[in-house]
Gaussian input, Z-matrix of N, CA and C with variables (Angstrom, degrees):
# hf/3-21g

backbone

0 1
 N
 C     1     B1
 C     2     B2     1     A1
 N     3     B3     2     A2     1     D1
 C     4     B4     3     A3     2     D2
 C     5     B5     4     A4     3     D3
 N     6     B6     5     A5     4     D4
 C     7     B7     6     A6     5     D5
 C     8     B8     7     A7     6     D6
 N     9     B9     8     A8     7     D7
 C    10    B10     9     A9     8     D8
 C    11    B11    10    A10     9     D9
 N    12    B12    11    A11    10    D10
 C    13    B13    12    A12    11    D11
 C    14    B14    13    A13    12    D12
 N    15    B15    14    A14    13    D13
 C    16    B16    15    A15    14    D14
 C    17    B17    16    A16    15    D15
 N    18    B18    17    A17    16    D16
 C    19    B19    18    A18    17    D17
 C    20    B20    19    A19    18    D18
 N    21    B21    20    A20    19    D19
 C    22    B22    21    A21    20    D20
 C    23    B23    22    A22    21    D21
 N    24    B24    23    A23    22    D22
 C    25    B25    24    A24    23    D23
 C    26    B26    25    A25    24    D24
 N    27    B27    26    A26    25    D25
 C    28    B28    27    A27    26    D26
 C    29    B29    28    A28    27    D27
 N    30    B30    29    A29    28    D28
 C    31    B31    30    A30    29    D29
 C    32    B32    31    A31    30    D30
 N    33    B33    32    A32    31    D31
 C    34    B34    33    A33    32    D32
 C    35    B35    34    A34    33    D33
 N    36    B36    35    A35    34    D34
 C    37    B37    36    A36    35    D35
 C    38    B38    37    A37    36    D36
 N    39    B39    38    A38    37    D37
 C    40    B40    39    A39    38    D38
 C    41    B41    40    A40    39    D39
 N    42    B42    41    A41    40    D40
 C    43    B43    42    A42    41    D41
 C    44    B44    43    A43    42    D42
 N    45    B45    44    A44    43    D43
 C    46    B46    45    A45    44    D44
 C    47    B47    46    A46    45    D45
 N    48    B48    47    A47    46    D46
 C    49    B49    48    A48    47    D47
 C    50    B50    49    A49    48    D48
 N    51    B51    50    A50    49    D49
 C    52    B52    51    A51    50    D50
 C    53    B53    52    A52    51    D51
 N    54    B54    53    A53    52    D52
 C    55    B55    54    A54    53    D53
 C    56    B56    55    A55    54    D54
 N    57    B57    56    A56    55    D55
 C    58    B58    57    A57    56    D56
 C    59    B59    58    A58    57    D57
 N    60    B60    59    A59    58    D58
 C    61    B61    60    A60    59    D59
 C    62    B62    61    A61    60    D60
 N    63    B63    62    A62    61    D61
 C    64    B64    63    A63    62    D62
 C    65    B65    64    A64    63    D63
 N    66    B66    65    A65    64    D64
 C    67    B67    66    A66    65    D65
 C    68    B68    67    A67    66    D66
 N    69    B69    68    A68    67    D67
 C    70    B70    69    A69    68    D68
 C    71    B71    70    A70    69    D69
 N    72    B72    71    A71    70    D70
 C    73    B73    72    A72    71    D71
 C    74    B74    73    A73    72    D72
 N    75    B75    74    A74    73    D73
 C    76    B76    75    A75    74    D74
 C    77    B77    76    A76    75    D75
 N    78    B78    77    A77    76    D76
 C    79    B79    78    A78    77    D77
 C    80    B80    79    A79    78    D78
 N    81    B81    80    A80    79    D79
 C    82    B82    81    A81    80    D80
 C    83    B83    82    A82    81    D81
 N    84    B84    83    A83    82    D82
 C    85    B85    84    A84    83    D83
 C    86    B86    85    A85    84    D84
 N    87    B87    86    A86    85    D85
 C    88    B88    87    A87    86    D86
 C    89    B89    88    A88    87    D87
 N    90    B90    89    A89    88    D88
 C    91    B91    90    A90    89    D89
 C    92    B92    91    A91    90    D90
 N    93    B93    92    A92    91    D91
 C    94    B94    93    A93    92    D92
 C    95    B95    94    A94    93    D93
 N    96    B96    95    A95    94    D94
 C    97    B97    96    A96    95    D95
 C    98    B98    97    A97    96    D96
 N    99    B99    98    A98    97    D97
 C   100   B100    99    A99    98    D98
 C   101   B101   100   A100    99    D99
 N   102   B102   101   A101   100   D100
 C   103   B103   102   A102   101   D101
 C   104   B104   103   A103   102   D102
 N   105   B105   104   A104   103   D103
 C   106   B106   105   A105   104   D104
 C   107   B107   106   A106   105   D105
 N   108   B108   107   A107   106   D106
 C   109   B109   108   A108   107   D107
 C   110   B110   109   A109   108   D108
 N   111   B111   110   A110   109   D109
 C   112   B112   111   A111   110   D110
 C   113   B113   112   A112   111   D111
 N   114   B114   113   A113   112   D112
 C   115   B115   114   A114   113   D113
 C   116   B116   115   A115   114   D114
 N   117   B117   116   A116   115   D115
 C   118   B118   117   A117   116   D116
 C   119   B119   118   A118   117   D117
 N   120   B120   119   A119   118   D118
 C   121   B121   120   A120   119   D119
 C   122   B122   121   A121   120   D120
 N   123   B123   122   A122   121   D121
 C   124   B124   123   A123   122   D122
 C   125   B125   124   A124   123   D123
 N   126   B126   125   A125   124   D124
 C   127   B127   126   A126   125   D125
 C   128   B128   127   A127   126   D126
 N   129   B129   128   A128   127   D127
 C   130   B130   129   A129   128   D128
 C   131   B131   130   A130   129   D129
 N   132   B132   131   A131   130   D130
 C   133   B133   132   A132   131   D131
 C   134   B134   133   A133   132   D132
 N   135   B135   134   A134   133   D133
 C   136   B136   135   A135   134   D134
 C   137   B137   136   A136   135   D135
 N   138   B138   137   A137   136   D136
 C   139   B139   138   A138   137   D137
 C   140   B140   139   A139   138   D138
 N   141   B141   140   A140   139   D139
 C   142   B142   141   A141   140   D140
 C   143   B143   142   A142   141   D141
 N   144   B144   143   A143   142   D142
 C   145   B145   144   A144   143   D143
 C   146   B146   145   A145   144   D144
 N   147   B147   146   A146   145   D145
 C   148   B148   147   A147   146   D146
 C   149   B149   148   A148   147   D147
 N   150   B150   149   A149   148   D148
 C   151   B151   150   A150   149   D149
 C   152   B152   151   A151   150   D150
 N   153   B153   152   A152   151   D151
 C   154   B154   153   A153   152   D152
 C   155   B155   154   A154   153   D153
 N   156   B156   155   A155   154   D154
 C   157   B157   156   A156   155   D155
 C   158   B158   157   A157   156   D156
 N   159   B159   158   A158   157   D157
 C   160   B160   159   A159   158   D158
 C   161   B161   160   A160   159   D159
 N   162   B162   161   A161   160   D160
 C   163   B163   162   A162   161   D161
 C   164   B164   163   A163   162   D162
 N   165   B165   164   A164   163   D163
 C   166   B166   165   A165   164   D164
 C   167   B167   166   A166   165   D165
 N   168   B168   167   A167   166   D166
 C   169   B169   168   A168   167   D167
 C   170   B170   169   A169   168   D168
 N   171   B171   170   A170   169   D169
 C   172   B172   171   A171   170   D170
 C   173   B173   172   A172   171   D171
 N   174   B174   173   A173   172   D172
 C   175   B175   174   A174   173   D173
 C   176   B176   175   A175   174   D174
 N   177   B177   176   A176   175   D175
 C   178   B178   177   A177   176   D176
 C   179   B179   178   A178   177   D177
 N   180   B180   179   A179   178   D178
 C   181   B181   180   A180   179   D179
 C   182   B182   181   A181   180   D180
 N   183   B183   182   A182   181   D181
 C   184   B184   183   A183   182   D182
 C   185   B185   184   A184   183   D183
 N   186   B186   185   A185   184   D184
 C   187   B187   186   A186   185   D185
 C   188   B188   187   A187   186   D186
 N   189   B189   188   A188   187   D187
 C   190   B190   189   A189   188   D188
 C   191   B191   190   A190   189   D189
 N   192   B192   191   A191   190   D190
 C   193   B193   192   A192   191   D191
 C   194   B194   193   A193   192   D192
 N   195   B195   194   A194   193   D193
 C   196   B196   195   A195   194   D194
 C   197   B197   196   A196   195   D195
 N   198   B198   197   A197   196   D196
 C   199   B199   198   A198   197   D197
 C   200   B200   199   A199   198   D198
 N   201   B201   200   A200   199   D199
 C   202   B202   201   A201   200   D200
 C   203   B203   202   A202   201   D201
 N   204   B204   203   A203   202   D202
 C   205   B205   204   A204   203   D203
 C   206   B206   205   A205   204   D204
 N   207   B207   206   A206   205   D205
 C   208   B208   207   A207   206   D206
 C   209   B209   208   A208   207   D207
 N   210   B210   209   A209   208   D208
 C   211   B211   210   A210   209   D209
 C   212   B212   211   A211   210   D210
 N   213   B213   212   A212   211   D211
 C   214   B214   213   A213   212   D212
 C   215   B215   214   A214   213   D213
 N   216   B216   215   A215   214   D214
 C   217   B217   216   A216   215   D215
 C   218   B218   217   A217   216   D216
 N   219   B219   218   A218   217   D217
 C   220   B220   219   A219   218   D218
 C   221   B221   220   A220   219   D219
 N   222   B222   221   A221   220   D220
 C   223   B223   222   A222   221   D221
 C   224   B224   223   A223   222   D222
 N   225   B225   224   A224   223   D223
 C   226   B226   225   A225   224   D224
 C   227   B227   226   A226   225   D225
 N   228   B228   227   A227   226   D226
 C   229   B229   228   A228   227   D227
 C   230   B230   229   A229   228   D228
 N   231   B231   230   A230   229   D229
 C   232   B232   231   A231   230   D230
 C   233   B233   232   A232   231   D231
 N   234   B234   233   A233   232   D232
 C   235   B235   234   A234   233   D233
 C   236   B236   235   A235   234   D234
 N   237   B237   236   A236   235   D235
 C   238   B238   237   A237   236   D236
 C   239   B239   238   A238   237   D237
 N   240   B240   239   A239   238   D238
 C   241   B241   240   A240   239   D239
 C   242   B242   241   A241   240   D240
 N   243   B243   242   A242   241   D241
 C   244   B244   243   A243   242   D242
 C   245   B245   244   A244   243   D243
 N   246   B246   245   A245   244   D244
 C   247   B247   246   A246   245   D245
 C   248   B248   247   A247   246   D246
 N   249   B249   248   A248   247   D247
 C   250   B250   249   A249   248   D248
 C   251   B251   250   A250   249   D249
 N   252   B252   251   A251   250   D250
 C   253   B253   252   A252   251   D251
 C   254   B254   253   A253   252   D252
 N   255   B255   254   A254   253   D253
 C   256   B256   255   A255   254   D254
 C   257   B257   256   A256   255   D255

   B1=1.4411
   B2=1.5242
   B3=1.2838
   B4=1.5616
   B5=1.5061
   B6=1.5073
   B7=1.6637
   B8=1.7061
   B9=1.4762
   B10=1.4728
   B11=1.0616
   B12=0.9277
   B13=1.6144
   B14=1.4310
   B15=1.7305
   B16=1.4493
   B17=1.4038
   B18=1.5321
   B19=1.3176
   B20=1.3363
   B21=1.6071
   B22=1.3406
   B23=1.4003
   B24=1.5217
   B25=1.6108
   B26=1.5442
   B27=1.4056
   B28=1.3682
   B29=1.9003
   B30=1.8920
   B31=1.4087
   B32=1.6674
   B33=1.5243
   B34=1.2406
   B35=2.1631
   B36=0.7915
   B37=1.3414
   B38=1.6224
   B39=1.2809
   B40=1.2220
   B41=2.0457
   B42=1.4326
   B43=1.6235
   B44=1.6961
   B45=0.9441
   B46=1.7582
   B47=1.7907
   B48=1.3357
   B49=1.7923
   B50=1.4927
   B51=1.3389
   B52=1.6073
   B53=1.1348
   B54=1.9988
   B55=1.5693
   B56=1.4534
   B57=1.6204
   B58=0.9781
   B59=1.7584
   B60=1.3948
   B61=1.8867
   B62=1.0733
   B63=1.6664
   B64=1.5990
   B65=1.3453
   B66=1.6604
   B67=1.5117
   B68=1.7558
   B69=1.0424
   B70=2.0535
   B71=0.8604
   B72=1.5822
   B73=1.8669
   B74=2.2037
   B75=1.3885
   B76=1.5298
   B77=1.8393
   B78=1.6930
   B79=1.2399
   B80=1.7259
   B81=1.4310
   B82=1.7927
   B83=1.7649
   B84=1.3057
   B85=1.9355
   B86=1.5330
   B87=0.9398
   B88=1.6449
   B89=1.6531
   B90=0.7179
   B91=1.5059
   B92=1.5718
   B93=1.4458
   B94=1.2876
   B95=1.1252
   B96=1.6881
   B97=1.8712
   B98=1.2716
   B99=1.2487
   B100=1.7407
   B101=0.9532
   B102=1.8487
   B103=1.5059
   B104=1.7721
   B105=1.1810
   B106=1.3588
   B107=1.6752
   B108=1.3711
   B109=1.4715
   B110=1.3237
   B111=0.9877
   B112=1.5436
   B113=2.0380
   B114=0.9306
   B115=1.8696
   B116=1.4622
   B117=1.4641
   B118=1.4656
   B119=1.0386
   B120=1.4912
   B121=1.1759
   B122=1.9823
   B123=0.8774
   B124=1.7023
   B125=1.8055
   B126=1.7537
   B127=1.4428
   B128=1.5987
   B129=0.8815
   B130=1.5618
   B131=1.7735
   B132=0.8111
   B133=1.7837
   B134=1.2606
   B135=1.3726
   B136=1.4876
   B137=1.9866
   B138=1.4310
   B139=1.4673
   B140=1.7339
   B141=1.5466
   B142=1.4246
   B143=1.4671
   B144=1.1455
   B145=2.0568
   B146=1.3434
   B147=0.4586
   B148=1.6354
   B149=1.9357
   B150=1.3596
   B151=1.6281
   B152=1.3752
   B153=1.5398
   B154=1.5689
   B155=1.7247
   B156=1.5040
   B157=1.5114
   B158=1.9274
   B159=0.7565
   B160=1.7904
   B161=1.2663
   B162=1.9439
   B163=1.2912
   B164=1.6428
   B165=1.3844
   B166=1.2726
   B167=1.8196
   B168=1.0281
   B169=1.7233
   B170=1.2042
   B171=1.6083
   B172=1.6849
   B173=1.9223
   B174=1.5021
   B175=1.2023
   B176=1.8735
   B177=1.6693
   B178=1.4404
   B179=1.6087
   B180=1.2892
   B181=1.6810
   B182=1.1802
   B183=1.6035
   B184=1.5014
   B185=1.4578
   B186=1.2468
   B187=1.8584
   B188=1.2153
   B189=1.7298
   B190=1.2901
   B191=1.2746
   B192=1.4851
   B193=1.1313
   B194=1.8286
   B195=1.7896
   B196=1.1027
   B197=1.8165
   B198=1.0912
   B199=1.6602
   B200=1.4887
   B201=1.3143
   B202=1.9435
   B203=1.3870
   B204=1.4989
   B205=1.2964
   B206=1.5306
   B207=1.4574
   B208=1.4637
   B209=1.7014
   B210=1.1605
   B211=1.7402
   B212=1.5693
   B213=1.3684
   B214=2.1134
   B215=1.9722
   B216=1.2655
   B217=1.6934
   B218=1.6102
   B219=1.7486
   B220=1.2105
   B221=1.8040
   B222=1.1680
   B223=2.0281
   B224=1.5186
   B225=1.5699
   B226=1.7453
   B227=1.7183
   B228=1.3090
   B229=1.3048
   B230=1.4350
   B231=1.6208
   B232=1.9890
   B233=1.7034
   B234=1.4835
   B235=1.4521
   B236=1.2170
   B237=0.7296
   B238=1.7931
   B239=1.5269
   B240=1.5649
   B241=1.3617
   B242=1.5791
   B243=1.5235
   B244=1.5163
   B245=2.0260
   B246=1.3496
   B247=1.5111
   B248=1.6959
   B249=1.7845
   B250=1.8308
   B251=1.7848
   B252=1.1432
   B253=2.0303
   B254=1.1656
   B255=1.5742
   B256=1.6294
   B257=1.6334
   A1=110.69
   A2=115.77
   A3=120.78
   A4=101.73
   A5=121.41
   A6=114.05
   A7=98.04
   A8=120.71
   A9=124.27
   A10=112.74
   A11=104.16
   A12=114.52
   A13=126.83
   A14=104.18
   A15=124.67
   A16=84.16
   A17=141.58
   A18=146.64
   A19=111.48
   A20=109.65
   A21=139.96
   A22=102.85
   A23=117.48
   A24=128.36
   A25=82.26
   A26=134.38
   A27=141.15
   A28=109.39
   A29=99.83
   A30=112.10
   A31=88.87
   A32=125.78
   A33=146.12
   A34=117.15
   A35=156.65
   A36=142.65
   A37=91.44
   A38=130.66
   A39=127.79
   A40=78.74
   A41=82.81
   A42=105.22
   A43=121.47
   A44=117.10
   A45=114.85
   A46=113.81
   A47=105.92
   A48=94.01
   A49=98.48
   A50=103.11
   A51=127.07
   A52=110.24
   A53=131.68
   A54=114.36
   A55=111.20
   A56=134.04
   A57=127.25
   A58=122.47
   A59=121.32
   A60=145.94
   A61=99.21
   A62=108.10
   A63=107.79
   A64=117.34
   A65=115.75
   A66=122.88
   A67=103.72
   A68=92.12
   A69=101.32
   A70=116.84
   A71=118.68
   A72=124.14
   A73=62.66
   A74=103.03
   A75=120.46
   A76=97.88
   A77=112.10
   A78=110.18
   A79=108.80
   A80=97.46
   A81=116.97
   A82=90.30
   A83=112.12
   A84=126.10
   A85=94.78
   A86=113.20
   A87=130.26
   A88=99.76
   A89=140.26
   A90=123.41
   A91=103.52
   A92=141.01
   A93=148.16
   A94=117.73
   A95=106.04
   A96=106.98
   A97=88.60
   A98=136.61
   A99=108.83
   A100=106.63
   A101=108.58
   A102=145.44
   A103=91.25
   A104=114.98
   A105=143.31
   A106=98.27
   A107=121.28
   A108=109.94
   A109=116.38
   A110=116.05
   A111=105.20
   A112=98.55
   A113=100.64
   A114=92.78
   A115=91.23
   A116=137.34
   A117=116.22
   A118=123.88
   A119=129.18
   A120=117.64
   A121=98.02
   A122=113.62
   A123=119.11
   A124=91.12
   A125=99.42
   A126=113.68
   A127=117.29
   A128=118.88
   A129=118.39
   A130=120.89
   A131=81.03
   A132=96.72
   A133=99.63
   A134=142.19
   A135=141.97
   A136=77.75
   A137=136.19
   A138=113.74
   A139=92.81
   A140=121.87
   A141=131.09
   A142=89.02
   A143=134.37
   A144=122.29
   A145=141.52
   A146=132.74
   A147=152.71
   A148=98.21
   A149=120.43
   A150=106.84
   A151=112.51
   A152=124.71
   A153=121.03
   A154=121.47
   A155=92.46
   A156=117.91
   A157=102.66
   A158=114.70
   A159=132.04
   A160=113.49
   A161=109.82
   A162=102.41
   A163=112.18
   A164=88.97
   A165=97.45
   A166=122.73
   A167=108.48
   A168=132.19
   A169=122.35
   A170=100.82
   A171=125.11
   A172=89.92
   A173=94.76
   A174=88.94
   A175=135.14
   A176=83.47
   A177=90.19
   A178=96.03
   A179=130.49
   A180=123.24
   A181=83.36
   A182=141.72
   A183=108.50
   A184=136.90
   A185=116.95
   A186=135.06
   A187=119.08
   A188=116.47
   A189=116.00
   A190=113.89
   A191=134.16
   A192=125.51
   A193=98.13
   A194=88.21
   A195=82.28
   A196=129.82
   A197=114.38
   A198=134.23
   A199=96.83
   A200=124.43
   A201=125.84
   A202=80.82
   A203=140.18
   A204=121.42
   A205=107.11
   A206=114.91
   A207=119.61
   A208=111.84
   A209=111.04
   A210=115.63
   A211=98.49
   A212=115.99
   A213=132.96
   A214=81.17
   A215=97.29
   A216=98.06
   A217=113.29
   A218=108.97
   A219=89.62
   A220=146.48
   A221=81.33
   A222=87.46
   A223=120.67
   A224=97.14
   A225=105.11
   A226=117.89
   A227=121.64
   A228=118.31
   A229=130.44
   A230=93.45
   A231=92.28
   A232=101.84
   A233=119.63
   A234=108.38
   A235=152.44
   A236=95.55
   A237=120.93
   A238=123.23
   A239=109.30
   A240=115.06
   A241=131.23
   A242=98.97
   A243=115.03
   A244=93.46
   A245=105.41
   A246=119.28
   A247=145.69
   A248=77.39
   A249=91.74
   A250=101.34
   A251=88.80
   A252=81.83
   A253=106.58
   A254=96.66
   A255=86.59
   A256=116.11
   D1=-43.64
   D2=179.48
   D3=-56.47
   D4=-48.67
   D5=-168.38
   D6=-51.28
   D7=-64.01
   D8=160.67
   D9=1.26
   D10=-78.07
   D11=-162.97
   D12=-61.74
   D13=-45.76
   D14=-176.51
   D15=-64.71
   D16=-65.82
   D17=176.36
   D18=-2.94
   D19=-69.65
   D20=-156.61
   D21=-61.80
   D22=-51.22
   D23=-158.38
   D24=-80.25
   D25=-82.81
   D26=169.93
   D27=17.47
   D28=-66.69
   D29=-145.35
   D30=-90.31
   D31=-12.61
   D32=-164.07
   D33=-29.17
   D34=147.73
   D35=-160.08
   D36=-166.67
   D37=-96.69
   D38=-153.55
   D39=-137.70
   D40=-174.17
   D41=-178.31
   D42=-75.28
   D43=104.93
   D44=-172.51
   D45=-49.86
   D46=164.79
   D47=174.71
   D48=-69.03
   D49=163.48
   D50=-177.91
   D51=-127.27
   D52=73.09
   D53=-168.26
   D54=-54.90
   D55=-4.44
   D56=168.84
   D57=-60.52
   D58=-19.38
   D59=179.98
   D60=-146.99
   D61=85.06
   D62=173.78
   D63=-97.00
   D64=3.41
   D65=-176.24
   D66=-79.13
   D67=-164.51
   D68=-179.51
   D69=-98.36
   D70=-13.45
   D71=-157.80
   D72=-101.30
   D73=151.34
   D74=-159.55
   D75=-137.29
   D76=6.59
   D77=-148.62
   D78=-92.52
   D79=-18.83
   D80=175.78
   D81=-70.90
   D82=-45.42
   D83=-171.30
   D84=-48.34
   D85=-55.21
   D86=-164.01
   D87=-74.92
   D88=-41.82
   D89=-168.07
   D90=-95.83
   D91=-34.87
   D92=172.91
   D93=-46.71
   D94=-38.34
   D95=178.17
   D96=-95.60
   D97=-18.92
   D98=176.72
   D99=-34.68
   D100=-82.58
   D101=166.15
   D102=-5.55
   D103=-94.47
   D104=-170.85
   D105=-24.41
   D106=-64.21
   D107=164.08
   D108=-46.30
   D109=-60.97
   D110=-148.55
   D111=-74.77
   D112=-32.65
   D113=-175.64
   D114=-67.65
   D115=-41.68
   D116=177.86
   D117=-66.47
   D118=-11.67
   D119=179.45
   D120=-94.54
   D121=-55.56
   D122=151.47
   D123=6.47
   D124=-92.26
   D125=-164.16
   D126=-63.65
   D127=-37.81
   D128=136.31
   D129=-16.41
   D130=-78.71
   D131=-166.49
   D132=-65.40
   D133=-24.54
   D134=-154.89
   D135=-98.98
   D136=-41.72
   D137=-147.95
   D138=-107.09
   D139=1.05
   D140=164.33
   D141=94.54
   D142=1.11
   D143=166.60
   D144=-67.23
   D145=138.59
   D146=-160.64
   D147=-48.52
   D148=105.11
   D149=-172.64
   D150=-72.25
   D151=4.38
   D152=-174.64
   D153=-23.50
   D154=-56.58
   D155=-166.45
   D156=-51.32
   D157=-13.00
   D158=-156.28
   D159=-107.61
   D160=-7.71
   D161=179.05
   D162=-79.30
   D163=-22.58
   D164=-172.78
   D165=-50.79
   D166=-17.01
   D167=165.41
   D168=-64.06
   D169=-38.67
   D170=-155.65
   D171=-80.05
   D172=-32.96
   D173=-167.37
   D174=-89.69
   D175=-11.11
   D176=179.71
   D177=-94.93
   D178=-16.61
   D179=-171.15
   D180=-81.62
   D181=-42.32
   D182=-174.84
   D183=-97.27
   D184=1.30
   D185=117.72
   D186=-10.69
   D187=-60.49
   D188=-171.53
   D189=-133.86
   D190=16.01
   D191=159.53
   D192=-96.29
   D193=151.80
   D194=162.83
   D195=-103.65
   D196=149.28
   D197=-162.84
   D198=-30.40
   D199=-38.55
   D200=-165.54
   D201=-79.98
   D202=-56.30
   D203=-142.93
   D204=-80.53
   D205=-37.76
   D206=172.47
   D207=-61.35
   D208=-30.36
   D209=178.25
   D210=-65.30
   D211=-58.38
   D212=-164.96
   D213=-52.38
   D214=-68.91
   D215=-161.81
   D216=-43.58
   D217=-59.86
   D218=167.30
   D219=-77.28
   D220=3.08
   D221=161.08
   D222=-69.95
   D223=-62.18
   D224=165.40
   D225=-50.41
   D226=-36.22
   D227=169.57
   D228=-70.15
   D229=-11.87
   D230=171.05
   D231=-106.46
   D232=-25.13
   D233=141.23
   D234=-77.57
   D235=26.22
   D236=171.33
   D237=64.61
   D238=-1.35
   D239=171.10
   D240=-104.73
   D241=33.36
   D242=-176.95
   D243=-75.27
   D244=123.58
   D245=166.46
   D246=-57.30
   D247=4.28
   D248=-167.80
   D249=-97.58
   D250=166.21
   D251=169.98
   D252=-123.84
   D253=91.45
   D254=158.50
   D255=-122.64

C-alpha cells in the first residue's frame, strides 16, 4: 500500500475530481482536505505511525487553497481559535 501511495504523491500534478464537490467554486474542496490533513496526521501521531500517507491532503489543500487562507488557518490553529474540528 505504501508503494501506492509513494506512487501517487510521486506522479502528483494538480488536484483530481472529487464527486464529493462536483461544482467549480473548489472552496468547500479546499477546506475538507485542510481538516483532512491535519486530523490524519493528528491520528497518526496518536497510534506512533509514520504520517507519509497524509501528505497526500497536504497536497491537494495547497493546489487549491489559497496561500492567505492556509497562512489565516494556520495562525488560528497554533492559537487555539482555528474553527475546524479536527
Amino acid at each position: 500500500m505504501a508503494d501506492s501511495i509513494q506512487a501517487k504523491l510521486d506522479n502528483y500534478k494538480t488536484a483530481p475530481f472529487d464527486s464529493r464537490f462536483p461544482n467549480q467554486n473548489q472552496t468547500r474542496n479546499c477546506w475538507q482536505n485542510y481538516l483532512d490533513f491535519h486530523r490524519c496526521e493528528k491520528a497518526m501521531a496518536a497510534k506512533g505511525a509514520d504520517a507519509t500517507c497524509c501528505q497526500w491532503y497536504r497536497r491537494v489543500y495547497t493546489s487549491l487553497c489559497p496561500i492567505s487562507w492556509i497562512n489565516t488557518w494556520d495562525e488560528r490553529r497554533a492559537e487555539g481559535t482555528f474553527p475546524g474540528k479536527i
